[in-house]
C-alpha positions in Angstrom: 46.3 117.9 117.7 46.1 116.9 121.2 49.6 116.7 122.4 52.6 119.4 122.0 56.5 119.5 121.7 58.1 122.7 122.6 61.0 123.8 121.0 63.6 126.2 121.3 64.1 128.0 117.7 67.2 129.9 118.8 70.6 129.5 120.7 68.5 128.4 124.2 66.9 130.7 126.3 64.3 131.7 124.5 61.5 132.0 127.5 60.8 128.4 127.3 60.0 127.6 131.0 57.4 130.9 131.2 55.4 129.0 128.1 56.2 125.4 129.0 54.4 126.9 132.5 51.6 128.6 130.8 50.8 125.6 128.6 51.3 123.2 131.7 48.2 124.4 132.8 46.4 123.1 129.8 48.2 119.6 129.7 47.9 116.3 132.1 51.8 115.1 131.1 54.9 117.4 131.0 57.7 115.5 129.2 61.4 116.0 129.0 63.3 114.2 126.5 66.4 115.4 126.0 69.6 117.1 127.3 70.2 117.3 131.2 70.2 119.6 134.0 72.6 122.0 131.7 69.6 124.3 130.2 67.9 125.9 133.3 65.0 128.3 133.1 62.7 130.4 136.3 59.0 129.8 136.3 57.4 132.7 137.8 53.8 131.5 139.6 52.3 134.1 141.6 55.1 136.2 142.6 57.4 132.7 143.4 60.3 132.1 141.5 61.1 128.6 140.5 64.2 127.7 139.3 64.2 124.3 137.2 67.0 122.3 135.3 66.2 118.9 135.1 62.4 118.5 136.2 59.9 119.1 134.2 58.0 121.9 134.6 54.7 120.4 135.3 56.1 119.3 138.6 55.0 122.6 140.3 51.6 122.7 139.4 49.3 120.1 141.2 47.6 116.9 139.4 50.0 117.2 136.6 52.4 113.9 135.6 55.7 115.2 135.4 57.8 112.8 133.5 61.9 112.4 132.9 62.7 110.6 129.3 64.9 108.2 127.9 66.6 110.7 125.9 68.2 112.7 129.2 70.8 112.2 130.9 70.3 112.1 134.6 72.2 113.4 137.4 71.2 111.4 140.2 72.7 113.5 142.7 71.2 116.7 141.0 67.8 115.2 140.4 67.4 114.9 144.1 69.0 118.4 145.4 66.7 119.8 143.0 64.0 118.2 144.4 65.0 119.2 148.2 65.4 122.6 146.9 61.5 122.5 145.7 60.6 120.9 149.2 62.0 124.3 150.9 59.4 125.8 148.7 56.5 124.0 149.2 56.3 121.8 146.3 56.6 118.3 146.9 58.2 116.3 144.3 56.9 112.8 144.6 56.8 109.2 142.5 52.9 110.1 142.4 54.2 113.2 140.3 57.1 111.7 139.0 58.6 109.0 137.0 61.9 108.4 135.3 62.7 106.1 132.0 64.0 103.0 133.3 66.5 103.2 130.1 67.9 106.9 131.0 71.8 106.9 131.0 73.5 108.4 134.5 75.7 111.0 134.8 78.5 110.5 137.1 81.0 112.2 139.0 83.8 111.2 136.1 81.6 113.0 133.6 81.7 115.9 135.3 85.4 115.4 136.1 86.2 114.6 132.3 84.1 117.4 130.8 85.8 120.1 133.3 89.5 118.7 132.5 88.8 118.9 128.3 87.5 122.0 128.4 90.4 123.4 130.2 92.8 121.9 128.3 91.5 123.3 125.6 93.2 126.4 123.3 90.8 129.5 123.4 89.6 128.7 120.5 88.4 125.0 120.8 86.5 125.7 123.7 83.0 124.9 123.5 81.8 126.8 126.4 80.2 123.8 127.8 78.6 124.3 131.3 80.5 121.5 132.9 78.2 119.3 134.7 79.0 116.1 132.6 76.4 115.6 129.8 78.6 115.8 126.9 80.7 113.0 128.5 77.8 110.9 129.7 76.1 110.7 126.4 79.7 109.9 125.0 79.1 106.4 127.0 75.6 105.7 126.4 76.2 106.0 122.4 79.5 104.2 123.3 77.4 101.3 125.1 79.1 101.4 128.5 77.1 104.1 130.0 75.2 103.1 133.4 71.5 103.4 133.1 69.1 104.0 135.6 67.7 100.6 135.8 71.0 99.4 136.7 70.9 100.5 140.0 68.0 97.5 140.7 70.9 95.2 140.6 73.9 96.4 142.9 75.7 92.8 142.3 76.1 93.4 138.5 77.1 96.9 139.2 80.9 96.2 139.8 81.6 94.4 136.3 79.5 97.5 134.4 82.2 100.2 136.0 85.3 98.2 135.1 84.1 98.4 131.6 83.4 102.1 131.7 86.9 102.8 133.8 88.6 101.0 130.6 87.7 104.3 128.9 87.8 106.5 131.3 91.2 105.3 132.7 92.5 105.7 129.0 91.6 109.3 128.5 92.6 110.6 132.0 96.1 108.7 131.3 96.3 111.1 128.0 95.5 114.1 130.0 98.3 113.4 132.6 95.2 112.5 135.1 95.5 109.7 137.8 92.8 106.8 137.3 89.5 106.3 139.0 88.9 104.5 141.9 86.3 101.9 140.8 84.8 101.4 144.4 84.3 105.2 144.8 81.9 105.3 141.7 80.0 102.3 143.3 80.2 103.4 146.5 78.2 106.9 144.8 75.8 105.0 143.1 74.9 102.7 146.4 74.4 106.0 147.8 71.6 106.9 145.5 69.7 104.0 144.4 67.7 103.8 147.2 66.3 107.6 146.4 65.8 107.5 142.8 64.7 103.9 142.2 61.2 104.7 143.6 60.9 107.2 140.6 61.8 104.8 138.2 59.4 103.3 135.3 58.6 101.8 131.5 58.2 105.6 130.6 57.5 104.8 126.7 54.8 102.4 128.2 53.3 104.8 131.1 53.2 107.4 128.0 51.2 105.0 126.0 48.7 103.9 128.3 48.2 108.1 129.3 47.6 109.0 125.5 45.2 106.3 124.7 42.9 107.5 127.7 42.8 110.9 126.2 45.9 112.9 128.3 47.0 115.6 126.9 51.2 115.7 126.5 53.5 118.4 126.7 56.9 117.6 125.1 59.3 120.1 126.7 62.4 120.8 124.6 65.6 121.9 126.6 68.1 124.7 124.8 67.5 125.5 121.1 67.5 123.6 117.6 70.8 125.7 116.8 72.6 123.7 119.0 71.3 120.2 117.7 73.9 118.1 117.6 73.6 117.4 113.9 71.6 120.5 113.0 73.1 123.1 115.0 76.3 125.6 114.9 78.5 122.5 115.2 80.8 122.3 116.7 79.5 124.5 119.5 76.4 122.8 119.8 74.6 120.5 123.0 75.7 116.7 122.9 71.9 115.8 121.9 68.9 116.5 119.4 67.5 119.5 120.5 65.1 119.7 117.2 60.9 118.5 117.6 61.9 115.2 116.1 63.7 113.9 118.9 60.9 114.3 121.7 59.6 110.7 120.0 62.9 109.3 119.6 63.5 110.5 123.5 60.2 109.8 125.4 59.5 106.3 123.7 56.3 107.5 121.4 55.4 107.6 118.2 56.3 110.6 115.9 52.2 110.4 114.9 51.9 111.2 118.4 53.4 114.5 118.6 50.9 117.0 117.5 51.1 120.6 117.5 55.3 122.0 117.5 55.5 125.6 119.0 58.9 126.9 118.8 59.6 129.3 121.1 61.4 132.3 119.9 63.1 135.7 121.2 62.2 138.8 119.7 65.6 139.7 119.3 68.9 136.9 119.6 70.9 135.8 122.4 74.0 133.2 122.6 75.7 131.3 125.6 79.4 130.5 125.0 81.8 130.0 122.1 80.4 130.2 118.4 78.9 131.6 115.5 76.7 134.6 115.9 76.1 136.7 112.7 73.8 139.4 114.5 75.9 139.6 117.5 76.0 143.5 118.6 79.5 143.8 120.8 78.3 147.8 121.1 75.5 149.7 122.9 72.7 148.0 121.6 74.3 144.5 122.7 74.7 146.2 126.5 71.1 147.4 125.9 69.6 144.0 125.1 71.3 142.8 127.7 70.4 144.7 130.8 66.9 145.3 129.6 66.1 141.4 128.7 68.3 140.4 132.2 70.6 137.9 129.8 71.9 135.6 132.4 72.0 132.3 132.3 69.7 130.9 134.8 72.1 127.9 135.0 75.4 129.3 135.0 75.4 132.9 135.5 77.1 133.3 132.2 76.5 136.6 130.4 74.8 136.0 127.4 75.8 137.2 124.3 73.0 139.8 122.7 72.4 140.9 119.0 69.5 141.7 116.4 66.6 139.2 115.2 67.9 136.7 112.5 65.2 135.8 110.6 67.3 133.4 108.4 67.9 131.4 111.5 65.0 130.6 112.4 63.4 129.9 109.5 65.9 127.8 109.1 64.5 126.2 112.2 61.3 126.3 111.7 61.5 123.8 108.6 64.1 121.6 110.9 61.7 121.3 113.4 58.6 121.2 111.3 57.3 124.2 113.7 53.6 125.2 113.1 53.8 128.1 115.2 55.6 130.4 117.2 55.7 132.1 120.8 57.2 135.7 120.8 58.8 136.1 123.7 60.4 139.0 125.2 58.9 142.0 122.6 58.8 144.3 126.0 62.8 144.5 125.7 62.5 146.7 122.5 60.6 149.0 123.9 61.9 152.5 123.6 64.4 151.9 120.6 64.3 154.7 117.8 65.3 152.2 115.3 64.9 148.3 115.2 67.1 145.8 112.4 66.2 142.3 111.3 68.8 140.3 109.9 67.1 138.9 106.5 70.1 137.3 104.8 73.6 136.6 104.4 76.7 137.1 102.5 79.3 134.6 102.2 82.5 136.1 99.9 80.1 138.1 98.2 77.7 135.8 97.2 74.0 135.5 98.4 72.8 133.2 101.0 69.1 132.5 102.6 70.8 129.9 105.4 73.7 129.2 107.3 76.0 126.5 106.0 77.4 123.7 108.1 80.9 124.3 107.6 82.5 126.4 110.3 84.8 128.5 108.3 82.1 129.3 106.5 79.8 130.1 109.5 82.5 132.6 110.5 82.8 134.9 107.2 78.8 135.5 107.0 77.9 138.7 106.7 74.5 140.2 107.6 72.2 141.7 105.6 69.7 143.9 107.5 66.0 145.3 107.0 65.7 148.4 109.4 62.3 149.2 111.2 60.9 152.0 113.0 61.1 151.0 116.3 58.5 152.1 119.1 58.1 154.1 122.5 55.0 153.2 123.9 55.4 150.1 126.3 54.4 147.2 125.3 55.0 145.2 128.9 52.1 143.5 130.3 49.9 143.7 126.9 47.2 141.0 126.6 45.6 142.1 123.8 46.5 142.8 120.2 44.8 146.7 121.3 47.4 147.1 123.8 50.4 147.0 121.4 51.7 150.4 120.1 51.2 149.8 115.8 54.6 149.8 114.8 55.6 146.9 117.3 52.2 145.1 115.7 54.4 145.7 111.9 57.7 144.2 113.5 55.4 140.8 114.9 53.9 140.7 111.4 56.7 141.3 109.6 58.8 138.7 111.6 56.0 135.8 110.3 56.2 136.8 106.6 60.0 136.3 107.1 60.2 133.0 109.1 57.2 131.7 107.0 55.5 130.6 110.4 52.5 132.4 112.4 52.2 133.5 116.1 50.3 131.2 117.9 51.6 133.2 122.0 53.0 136.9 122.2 54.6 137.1 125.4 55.0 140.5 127.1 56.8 140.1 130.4 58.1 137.7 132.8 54.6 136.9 134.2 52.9 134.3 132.8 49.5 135.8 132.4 51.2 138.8 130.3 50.5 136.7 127.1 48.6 137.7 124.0 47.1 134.2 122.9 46.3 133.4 118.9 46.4 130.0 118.8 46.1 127.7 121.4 48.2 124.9 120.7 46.2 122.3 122.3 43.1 122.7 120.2 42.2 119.8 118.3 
C-alpha cells in the first residue's frame, strides 16, 4: 500500500497535523480533499510553530507537492493570507509547491455573511456551533449548481451572468432574514481582485494526481475534522457540511478508490468536542477541567474551548468500520499521566436497553447513557516515550485494551507535541 488517507476518528482534533507532518516526510504528495479553512491544526518542526487551515501540510517541508482538491471549498482571500503569513516565516508557498483543482467551488464574502446571520438567528438550541467562515453556505451552492468555481475566474466576461444566478438565491434568503440584497458588482469586483493571485495555482488536479501515482509517488490523503461530523455519518445535525469519512478523499481529489491504500485514523486517547451536540462521555466536572488544561483543548482555529470527556470506544469503532481504518495513531496518551483511575466508555443504554453504537436519530443521540470499564490509571510519565520500554505497564494495558475494543491495531503512539515523540508499529507506507 503505497499511498495513505488520514482520517480523523473522533469529533476533529485529534493531532492530525503532528501525524499528517510526521508522515509528510515519508510522502512526495500531500492531498486535501475536503472541508475548508474551518479545521486548523499547529505543526511543530524544530521548535517553529506552524499554524495551517487550508494548505496542506506538506507545504512546509521542501520537495514535497502540496495539493488543494476538488472536494474543498476555497477561500481565495484566505488561501493567500495564509500563504503571506508562511512567507513571514520562511516558507515559501509557490505554484512549484502548489496546485489547486480547477473544479474547486469558492467561498465568498456572502457565505461568510449568510453563515454568520443563520447562526445568529438561531434559538440556542439550533445552533450548530459552526465556525463562521462560509463553508456550509458555499457547499450549499456548489451542490445547488450555482456555486463559482475556481476555473471561473479564467473568464472575467462570463463572470457577471454566473453572480446574478447565485444573487437569485442569495437575494431570496437575506430578504427572509430581514437582510438588504447584495450588490452584484461588489462580489465581481472581489473576485477581479483575486484571480490574478490564485489562477497561477490552478490545475487538472485528478490528472496531475494520476500522472504522480503512475511514476511511483507516494500520496498522502489528509482528512480535515473527524468522521463524527460526516455529513451523512456523523452526529447530524451538528456535523461539517462535507464527507469527512476515508471514502471521500477519492471522490474529492479525483482518484480512484483502488488508489487509496493504507487508512490511519487518527485518534485521541481520551475525547474532545467543538460546539453544539451529542457527547455521551462528556465530563462537565474536574476531570473535564483536567483534560482540558493538561491536553491545551483550544481550537487552533477559533479559540473555542473544547469540550473534554472519557474515551468512547463505541465511537470509534463505529468509525473505524465507516472509514474502513486499518490502523490507528494514539495521540495525546501524555495527558493521562498522573490520574489514579482512568474510564472507557464501552457501551450504551438507550431507555434501558443495550446498544454497541450510536443511532442516527437525535432524540435518541441525547438519552444515551454510558456504560464504563474503569482502569488503573498510571504516574510515571509517559511524555516523550519512543519506545514501547519507555511506557509505564499499566498505560501499555489501556493502549492494548483500547485495540481489543475498537477492533483496530496501533500502527503510531504519539507522546507529545513534537513530532519525533512517536512510538512507530506500523509504518503506514509500507508496501
Amino acid at each position: 500500500m503505497a499511498n495513505v488517507v488520514v482520517v480523523g476518528s473522533q469529533w476533529g482534533d485529534e493531532g492530525k497535523g503532528k501525524i499528517v507532518d510526521w508522515l509528510s516526510e515519508r510522502a512526495d504528495v500531500v492531498v486535501r480533499f475536503q472541508g475548508g479553512h474551518n479545521a486548523g491544526h499547529t505543526l511543530v518542526i524544530e521548535g517553529t510553530s506552524y499554524k495551517l487551515s487550508l494548505l496542506p501540510s506538506g507545504v512546509v517541508r521542501p520537495g514535497k507537492l502540496a495539493v488543494i482538491g476538488n472536494g474543498v471549498v476555497l477561500d481565495p482571500h484566505a488561501l493567500l493570507a495564509e500563504i503571506e503569513r508562511l512567507a513571514g516565516q520562511g516558507i515559501a508557498v509557490t505554484p512549484d509547491n502548489l496546485r489547486v483543482a480547477d473544479n474547486a467551488a469558492l467561498i465568498l464574502s456572502l457565505h461568510r455573511d449568510l453563515d454568520a446571520l443563520r447562526e445568529a438567528a438561531a434559538s440556542p438550541g439550533a445552533k450548530i456551533g459552526t465556525t463562521g467562515r462560509g463553508i456550509g453556505p458555499a457547499y450549499e451552492d456548489k451542490v445547488g449548481r450555482r456555486a463559482i468555481r475556481l476555473t471561473d475566474l479564467a473568464d472575467l466576461a462570463a463572470l457577471p451572468g454566473k453572480i446574478d444566478r447565485l444573487l437569485v438565491h442569495h437575494d431570496a434568503l437575506r430578504r427572509g432574514l430581514g437582510e438588504p440584497e447584495i450588490d452584484a458588482g461588489a462580489i465581481l469586483a472581489e473576485l477581479e481582485g483575486v484571480a490574478d493571485r490564485v489562477l497561477p495555482f490552478m490545475d487538472c488536479v485528478w490528472a496531475l494526481l494520476d500522472r504522480r501515482r503512475r511514476a511511483g509517488d507516494r500520496i498522502l490523503f489528509e482528512g480535515a475534522q473527524g468522521a463524527l461530523l460526516d455529513i451523512d455519518h456523523g452526529t447530524y445535525p451538528f456535523v461539517t457540511s462535507s464527507n469527512t469519512v476515508a471514502g471521500q478523499a477519492a471522490a474529492g481529489s479525483g482518484l480512484g478508490p483502488g488508489a487509496l491504500g493504507y487508512v490511519l485514523g487518527i485518534t485521541k486517547s481520551y475525547t474532545t468536542r467543538v460546539g453544539e451536540g451529542p457527547f455521551p462521555t462528556e465530563q462537565k466536572n474536574e476531570i473535564g477541567q483536567f483534560l482540558g488544561e493538561r491536553g491545551r483543548e483550544f481550537g487552533t482555529v477559533t479559540g473555542r474551548k473544547r469540550r473534554c470527556g472519557w474515551f468512547d470506544a463505541v465511537l470509534v469503532r463505529q468509525t473505524v468500520k465507516l472509514s474502513g481504518i486499518h490502523g490507528i495513531a494514539l495521540t495525546k496518551l501524555d495527558v493521562l499521566d498522573g490520574l489514579d483511575e482512568i474510564k472507557i466508555c464501552i457501551g450504551y443504554e438507550l431507555d434501558g436497553a443495550s446498544l454497541d453504537r450510536i443511532p442516527a436519530g437525535q432524540a435518541e443521540q441525547a438519552r444515551l447513557v454510558p456504560v464504563y470499564e474503569t482502569m488503573a490509571g498510571w504516574r510515571d510519565s509517559t511524555a516523550g516515550a519512543r519506545s514501547w520500554a519507555d511506557l509505564p505497564a499499566q498505560a501499555v494495558k489501556y493502549v492494548r485494551h483500547v485495540e481489543e475494543l475498537i477492533e483496530a491495531p496501533v500502527a503510531l503512539l504519539s507522546t507529545s507535541p513534537e513530532r519525533d515523540d512517536t512510538i512507530l508499529v506500523r509504518d503506514p507506507f509500507q508496501d
